[in-house]
C-alpha positions in Angstrom: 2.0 15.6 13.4 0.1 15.4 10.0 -0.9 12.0 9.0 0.8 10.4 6.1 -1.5 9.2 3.3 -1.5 5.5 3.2 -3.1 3.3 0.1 -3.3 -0.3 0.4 -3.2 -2.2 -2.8 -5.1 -5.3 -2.2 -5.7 -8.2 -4.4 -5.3 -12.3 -4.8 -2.6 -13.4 -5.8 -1.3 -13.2 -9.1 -3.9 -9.9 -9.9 -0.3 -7.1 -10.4 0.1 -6.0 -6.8 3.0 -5.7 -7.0 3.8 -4.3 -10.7 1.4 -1.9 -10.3 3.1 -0.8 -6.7 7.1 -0.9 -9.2 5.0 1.1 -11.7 2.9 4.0 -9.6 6.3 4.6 -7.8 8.4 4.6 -11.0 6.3 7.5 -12.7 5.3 9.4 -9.6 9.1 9.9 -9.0 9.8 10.4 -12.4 7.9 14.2 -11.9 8.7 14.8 -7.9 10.7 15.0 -5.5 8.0 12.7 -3.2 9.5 10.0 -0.9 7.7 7.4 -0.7 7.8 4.2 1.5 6.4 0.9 0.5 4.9 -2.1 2.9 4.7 -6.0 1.6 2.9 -8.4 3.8 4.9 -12.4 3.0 3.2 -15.1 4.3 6.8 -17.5 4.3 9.8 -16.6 5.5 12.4 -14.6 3.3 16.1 -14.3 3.2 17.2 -10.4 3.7 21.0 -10.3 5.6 23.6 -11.8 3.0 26.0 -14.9 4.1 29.3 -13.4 5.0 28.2 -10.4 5.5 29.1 -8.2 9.2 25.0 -8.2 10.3 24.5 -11.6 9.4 27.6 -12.5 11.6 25.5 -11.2 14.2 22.6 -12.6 14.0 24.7 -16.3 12.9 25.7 -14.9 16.6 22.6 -15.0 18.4 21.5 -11.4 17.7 18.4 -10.5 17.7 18.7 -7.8 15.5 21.0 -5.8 13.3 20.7 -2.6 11.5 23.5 -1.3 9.6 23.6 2.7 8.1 25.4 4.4 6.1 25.2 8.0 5.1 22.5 7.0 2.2 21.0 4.0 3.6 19.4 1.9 6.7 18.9 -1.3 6.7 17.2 -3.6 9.8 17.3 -7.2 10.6 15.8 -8.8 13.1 13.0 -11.7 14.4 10.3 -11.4 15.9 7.5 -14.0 17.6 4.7 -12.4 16.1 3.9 -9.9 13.3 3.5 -6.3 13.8 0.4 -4.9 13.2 0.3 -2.6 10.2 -0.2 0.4 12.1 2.6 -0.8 14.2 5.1 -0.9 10.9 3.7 2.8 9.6 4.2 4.1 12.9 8.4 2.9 12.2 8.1 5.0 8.9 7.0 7.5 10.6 9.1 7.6 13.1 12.3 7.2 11.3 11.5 9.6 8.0 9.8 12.1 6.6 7.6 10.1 3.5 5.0 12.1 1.8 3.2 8.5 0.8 3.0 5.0 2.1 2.0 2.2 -0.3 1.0 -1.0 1.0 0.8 -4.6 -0.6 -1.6 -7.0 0.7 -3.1 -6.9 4.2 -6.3 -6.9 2.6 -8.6 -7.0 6.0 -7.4 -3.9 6.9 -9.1 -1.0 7.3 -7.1 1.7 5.7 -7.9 3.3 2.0 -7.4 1.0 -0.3 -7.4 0.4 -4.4 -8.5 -3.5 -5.3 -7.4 -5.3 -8.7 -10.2 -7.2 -9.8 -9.3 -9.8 -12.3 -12.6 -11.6 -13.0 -16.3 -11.1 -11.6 -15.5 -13.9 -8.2 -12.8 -11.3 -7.1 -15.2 -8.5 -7.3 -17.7 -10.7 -5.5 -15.6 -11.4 -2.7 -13.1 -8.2 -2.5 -16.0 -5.8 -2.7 -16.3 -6.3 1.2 -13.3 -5.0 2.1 -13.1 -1.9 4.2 -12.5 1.7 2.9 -12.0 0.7 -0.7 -11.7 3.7 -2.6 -10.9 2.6 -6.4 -11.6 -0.9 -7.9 -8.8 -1.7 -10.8 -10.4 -3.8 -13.2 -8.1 -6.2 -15.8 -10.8 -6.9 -17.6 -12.9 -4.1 -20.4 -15.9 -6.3 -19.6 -15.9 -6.3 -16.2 -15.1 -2.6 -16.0 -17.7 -1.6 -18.5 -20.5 -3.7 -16.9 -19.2 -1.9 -13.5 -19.6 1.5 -15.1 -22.7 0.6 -17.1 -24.5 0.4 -13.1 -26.6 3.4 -12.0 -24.6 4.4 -9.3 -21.4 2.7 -9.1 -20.6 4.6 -5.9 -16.4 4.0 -6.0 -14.1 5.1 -8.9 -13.0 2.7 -11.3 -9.6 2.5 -13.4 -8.8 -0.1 -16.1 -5.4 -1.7 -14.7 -3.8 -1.1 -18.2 -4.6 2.8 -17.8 -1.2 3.5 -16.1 -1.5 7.4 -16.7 -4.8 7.6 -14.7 -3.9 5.5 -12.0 -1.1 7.3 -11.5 -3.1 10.9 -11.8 -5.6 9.3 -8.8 -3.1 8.6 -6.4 -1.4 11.9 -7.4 -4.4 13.8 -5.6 -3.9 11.9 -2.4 -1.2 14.5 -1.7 -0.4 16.6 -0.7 -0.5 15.3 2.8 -3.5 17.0 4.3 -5.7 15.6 1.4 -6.1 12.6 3.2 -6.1 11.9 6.9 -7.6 8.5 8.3 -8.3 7.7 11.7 -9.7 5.2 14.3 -13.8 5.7 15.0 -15.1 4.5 17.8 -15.5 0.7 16.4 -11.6 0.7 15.4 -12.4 0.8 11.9 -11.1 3.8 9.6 -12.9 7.0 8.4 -11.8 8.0 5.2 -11.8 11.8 5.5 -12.5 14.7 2.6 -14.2 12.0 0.1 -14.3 14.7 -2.5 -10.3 13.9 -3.2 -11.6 10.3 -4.4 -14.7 11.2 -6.5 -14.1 14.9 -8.0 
């Protein structure tokens, strides 16, 4: 099976994740067809079954887990004593759908391709070590002039304001075969067909 593209978006918090995850989605759907599945990595614990509700009767019940479908929807409850990996919850994506992209929101420390916000010249400092980055959204013009203004900047940059281009760069991760990652030998990712990033 073909390997679905996957982009972190990594960043502190407060630095857009998560707009910029509402935003790429919004206007890559507003021209395709493309399904697209999004990951988001909470460090608390959330509500998700609704009081009242059949599922949450269930679980009120001692369940374990509850999923409840309906002919346009799927929706799965259920605990667990310790998180799944990220390749563990892409692997249920991929098993249950066929998604031409999977977006992901924090797990920073992983080691799949990855754009990073940089709001000031300390997140750049410390975010810069992350593995696979491919594209470094700046917040700031200064910052992402004096990272242009370098003699070989080496990753692409985007201002985070330029919607349009960001947009446009995750565009040419697809169609799927664009971008295929995989384990090396150390168990860290190769990013595969670079040309797709820099053209």
């Amino acid at each position: 099976m073909t390997d679905i593209p996957v982009l972190q978006i990594v960043g502190y918090k407060n630095s857009g994740k998560t707009t910029l995850i509402e935003n790429l989605v919004r206007h890559l759907k507003e021209t395709s067809e493309i399904r697209i599945a999004v990951i988001k990595h909470h460090k608390g614990t959330f509500p998700f079954d609704k009081e009242g509700k059949d599922t949450w009767k269930y679980r009120q019940a001692g369940a374990s887990a509850a999923a409840i479908q309906s002919p346009g929807m799927l929706a799965l409850s259920m605990d667990h004593q310790q998180e799944k990996t990220l390749a563990e919850l892409i692997g249920v994506f991929r098993a249950l759908g066929h998604f031409e992209l999977i977006l992901v929101e924090g797990y920073k420390w992983e080691a799949y391709p990855k754009a990073v916000l940089i709001r000031n010249r300390e997140d750049f400092a410390e975010l810069s070590a992350c593995a696979s980055v491919c594209l470094y959204v700046f917040e700031k013009q200064t910052d992402y002039d004096d990272y242009m203004k370098r003699e070989n900047p080496g990753i692409p940059a985007l201002l985070r304001s330029d919607e349009a281009g960001l947009t446009a760069w995750v565009r040419r991760l697809l169609p799927v075969q664009n971008l295929i990652c995989s384990p090396d030998e150390r168990g860290s990712m190769m990013i595969k067909d670079m040309k797709h990033y820099t053209g």
